[in-house]
C-alpha positions in Angstrom: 13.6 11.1 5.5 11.4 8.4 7.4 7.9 8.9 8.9 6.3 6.6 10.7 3.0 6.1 10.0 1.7 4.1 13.5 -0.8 6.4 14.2 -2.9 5.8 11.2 -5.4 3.4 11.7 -6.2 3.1 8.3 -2.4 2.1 7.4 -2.2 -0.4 10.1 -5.5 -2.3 8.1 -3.3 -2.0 4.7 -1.1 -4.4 6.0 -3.3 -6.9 5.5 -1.7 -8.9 8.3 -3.7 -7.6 11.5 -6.3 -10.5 12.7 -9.8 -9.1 14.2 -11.5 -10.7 17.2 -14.8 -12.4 16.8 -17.9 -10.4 17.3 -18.3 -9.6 21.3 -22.5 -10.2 21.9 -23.1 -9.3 25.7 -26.5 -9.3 27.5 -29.0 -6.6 26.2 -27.5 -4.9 23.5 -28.8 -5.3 20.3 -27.6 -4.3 16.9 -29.7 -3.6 13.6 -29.5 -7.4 11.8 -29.2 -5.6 8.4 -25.8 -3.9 10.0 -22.5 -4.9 9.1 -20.3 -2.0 9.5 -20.6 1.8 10.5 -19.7 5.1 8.8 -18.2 8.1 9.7 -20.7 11.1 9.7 -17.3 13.6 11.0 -13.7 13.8 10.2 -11.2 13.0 11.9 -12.9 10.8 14.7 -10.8 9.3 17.4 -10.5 5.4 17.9 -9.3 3.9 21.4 -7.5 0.9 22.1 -9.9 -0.1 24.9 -13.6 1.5 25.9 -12.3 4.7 27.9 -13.2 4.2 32.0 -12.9 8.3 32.2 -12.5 11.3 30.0 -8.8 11.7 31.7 -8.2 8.1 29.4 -8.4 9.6 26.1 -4.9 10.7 25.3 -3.0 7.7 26.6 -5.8 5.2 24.6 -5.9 7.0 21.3 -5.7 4.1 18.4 -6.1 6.5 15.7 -8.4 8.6 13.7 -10.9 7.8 10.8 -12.0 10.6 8.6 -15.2 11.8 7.2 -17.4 8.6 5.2 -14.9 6.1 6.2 -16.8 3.1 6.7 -15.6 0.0 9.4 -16.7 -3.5 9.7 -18.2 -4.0 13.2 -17.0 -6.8 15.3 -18.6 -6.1 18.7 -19.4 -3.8 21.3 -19.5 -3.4 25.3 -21.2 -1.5 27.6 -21.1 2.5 27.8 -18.7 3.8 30.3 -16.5 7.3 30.7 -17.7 10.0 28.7 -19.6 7.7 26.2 -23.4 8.3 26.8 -24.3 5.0 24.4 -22.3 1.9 23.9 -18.6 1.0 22.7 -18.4 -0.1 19.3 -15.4 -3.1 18.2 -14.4 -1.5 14.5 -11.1 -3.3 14.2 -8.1 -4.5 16.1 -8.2 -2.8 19.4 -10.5 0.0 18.0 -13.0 1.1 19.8 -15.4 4.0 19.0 -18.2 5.5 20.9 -21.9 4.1 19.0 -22.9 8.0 19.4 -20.5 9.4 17.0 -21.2 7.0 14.0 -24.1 5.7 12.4 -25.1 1.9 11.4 -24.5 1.0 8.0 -25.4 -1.9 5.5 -22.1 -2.3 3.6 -20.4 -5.2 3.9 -16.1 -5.2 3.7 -15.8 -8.6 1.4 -18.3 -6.0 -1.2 -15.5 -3.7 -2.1 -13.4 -6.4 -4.1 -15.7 -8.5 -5.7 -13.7 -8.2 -9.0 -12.5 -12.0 -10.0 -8.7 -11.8 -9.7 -6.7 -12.4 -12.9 -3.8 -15.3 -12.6 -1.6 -12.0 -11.3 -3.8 -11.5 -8.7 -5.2 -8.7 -9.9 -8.8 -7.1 -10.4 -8.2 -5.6 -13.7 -6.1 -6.7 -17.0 -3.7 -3.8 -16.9 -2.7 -2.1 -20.3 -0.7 0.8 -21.8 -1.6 3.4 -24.4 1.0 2.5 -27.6 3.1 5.0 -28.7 0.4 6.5 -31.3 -1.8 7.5 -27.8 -5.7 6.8 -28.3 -9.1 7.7 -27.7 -12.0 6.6 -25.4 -15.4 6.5 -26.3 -18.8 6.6 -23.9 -20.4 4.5 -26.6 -19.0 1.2 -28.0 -21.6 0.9 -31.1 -20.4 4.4 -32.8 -16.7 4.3 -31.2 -14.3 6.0 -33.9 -17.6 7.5 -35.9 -18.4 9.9 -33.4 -16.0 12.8 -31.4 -14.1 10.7 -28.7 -14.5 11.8 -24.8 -11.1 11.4 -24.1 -7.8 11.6 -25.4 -5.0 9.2 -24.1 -1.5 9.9 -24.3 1.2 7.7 -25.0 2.3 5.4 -22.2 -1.3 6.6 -20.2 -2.1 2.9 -17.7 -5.6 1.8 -18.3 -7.2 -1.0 -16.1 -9.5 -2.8 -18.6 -12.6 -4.6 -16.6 -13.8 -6.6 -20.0 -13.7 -6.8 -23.9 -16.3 -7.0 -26.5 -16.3 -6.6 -30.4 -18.3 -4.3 -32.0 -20.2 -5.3 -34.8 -17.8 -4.5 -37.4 -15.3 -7.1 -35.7 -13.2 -4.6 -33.7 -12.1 -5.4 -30.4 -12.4 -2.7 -27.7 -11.7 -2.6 -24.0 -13.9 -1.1 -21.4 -11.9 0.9 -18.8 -12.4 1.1 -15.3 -13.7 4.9 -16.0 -16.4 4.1 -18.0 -14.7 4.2 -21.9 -14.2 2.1 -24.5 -10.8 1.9 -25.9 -9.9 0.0 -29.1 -7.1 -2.8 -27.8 -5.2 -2.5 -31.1 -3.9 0.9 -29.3 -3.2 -1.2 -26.1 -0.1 -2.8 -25.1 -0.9 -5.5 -21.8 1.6 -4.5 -18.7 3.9 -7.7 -17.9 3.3 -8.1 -14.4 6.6 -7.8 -11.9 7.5 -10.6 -9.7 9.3 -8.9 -7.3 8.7 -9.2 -3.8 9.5 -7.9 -0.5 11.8 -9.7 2.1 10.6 -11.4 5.3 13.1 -10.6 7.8 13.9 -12.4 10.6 15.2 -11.9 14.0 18.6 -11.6 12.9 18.0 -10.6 9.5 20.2 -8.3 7.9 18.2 -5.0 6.7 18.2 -5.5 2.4 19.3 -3.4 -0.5 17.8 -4.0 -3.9 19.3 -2.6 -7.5 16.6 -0.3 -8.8 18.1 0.7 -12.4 17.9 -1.6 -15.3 21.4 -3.3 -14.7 24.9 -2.3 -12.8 28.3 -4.1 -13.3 29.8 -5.9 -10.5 33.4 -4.6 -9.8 36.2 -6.1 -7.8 37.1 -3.5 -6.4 34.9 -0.1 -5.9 35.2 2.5 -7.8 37.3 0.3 -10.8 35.4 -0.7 -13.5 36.3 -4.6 -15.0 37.3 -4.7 -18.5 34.5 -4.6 -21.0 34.5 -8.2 -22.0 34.6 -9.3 -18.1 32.3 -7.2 -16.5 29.3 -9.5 -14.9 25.8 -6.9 -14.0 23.4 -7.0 -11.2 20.0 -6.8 -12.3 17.4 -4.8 -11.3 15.4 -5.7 -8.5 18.2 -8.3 -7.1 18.7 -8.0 -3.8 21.4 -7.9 -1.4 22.7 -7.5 2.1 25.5 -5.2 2.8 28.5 -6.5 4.3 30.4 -3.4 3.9 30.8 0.5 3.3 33.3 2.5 1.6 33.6 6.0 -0.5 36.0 6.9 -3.0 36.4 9.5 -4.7 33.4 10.9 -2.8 31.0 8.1 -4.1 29.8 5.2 -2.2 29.9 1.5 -2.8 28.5 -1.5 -0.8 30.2 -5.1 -0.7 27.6 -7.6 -1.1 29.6 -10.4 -1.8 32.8 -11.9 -1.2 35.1 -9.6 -3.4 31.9 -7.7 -5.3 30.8 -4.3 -5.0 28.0 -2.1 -6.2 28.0 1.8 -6.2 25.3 2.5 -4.0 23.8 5.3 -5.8 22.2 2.5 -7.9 20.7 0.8 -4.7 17.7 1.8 -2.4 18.7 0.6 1.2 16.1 -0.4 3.5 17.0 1.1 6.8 16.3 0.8 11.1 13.5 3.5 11.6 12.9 4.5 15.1 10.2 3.3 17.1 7.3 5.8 17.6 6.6 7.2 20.9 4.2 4.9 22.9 4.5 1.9 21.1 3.0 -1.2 23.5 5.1 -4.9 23.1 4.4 -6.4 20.1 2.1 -4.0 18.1 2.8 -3.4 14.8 3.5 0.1 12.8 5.3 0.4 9.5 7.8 3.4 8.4 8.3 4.8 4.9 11.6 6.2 4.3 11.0 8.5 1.3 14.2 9.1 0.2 15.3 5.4 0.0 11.5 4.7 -1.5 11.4 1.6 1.1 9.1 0.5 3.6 9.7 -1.7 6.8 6.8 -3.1 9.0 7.5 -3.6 12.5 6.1 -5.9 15.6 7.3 -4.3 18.4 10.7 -3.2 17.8 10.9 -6.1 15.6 11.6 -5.9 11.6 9.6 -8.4 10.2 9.3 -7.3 6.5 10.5 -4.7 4.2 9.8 -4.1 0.1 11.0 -0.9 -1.8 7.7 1.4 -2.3 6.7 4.1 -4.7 5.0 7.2 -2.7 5.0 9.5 -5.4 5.3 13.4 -5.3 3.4 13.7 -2.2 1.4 17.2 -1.4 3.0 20.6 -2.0 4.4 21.6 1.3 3.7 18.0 3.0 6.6 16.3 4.8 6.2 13.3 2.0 
């Protein structure tokens, strides 16, 4: 199954790729100095691609929707016009929301990662619980003397924001919710270094191996002898240059004479382009049965990366 997710503002700014315009200051309007963004005081607010000339504008313009307490870094704004009765605010790229339905706000977008990034690139040193599980403790001085306030269970992920020893000697972590962990019962999490393809204009659409390791075979569906057999690893990735089935299974060549069953693959794949889309603009579609994602220019393919989306909602389409 494959959703695209254009309509989503929100998902267009976790690319990470869209560039905003510089602030737009025309002639008389004035915005607090202590303001830096705005915030949503309703859910589900509608964003434009331009400011609206008439109410009849509204459908064809819509950029999106921002939900309740979403805050927005403000770029600009222009004059009121259609049916808003104050001025156009700039809240992203192309994104333009009426000054009446938000209010001004002092945060600032750089605030919410001021973590220093580890050589990974992370915020956090990432850990698992051992296989013994652990307990996490609101107070470091009498950690292990007193009742814990959490149990973890074996293989639980902890993101550990700084150590410190207590005064025995013991080292203990401090977790991002607040709890102190003893690192003896931690194990760190190797970071991957797998990455997602940049395709271009003639780029082929990529599989990648997703279990541990599959054997290469000659010919699909025949297994090489033991001794002979040479594996794929997981995470390689490949192009398909063919397709067969046999025996009702399918296999992929993805070499001269090498095949893979496909079962052991995730295959990014051509999504659709959403209704509306203008030249150039960019969108990204999940396909949750493959676990892969593809972002889009246009009806361009620029990038794709397998994904984890999880369960999803009871009764959602994900």
């Amino acid at each position: 199954m494959q959703r695209s997710l254009w309509p989503r503002f929100a998902i267009a700014l976790a690319l990470g790729t869209l560039v905003c315009p510089s602030p737009v200051a025309l002639a008389g309007a004035q915005v607090p100095e202590e303001s830096a963004s705005v915030e949503f005081p309703s859910d589900d607010e509608p964003l434009f691609f331009v400011p609206l000339s008439s109410p009849e504008a509204a459908r064809s313009q819509r950029r999106g929707a921002a939900r309740l307490g979403v805050r927005l870094p403000l770029y600009g704004f222009a004059p009121k016009s259609g049916p808003c009765d104050s001025r156009w605010l700039l809240v992203g790229p192309q994104a333009w929301v009426c000054e009446s339905r938000v209010r001004f706000s002092d945060w600032v977008a750089v605030q919410a990662n001021r973590h220093t990034l580890f050589s990974d690139g992370l915020p956090f040193a990432y850990h698992y619980v051992g296989d013994d599980g652990s307990f996490g403790y609101e107070d470091l001085y009498v950690a292990e003397e007193v009742a814990p306030a959490s149990q973890l269970e074996p293989g639980f992920a902890v993101g550990i924001q700084r150590t410190q020893l207590k005064p025995e000697g013991e080292l203990y972590g401090f977790t991002t919710h607040g709890l102190w962990i003893p690192m003896r019962d931690l194990r760190p999490v190797r970071a991957l270094d797998f990455q997602g393809a940049t395709l271009g204009a003639d780029s082929p659409y990529p599989v990648w191996v997703v279990e541990d390791q599959i054997a290469l075979q000659d010919q699909p569906g025949v297994a090489r002898a033991t001794n002979a057999r040479v594996f794929a690893q997981r995470f390689a990735r490949y192009q398909v240059l063919e397709r067969t089935t046999v025996r009702g299974a399918e296999y992929f060549r993805v070499d001269e004479s090498q095949w893979l069953p496909a079962k052991g693959l995730r295959e990014a794949r051509p999504a659709p382009p959403p209704a509306g889309l203008k030249p150039h603009e960019r969108w990204i579609a999940v396909d949750v049965d493959q676990q892969t994602l593809v972002a889009y220019e246009g009806s361009r393919a620029v990038f794709a990366t397998l994904v984890s989306t999880g369960r999803g909602i009871e009764g959602s389409e994900l």
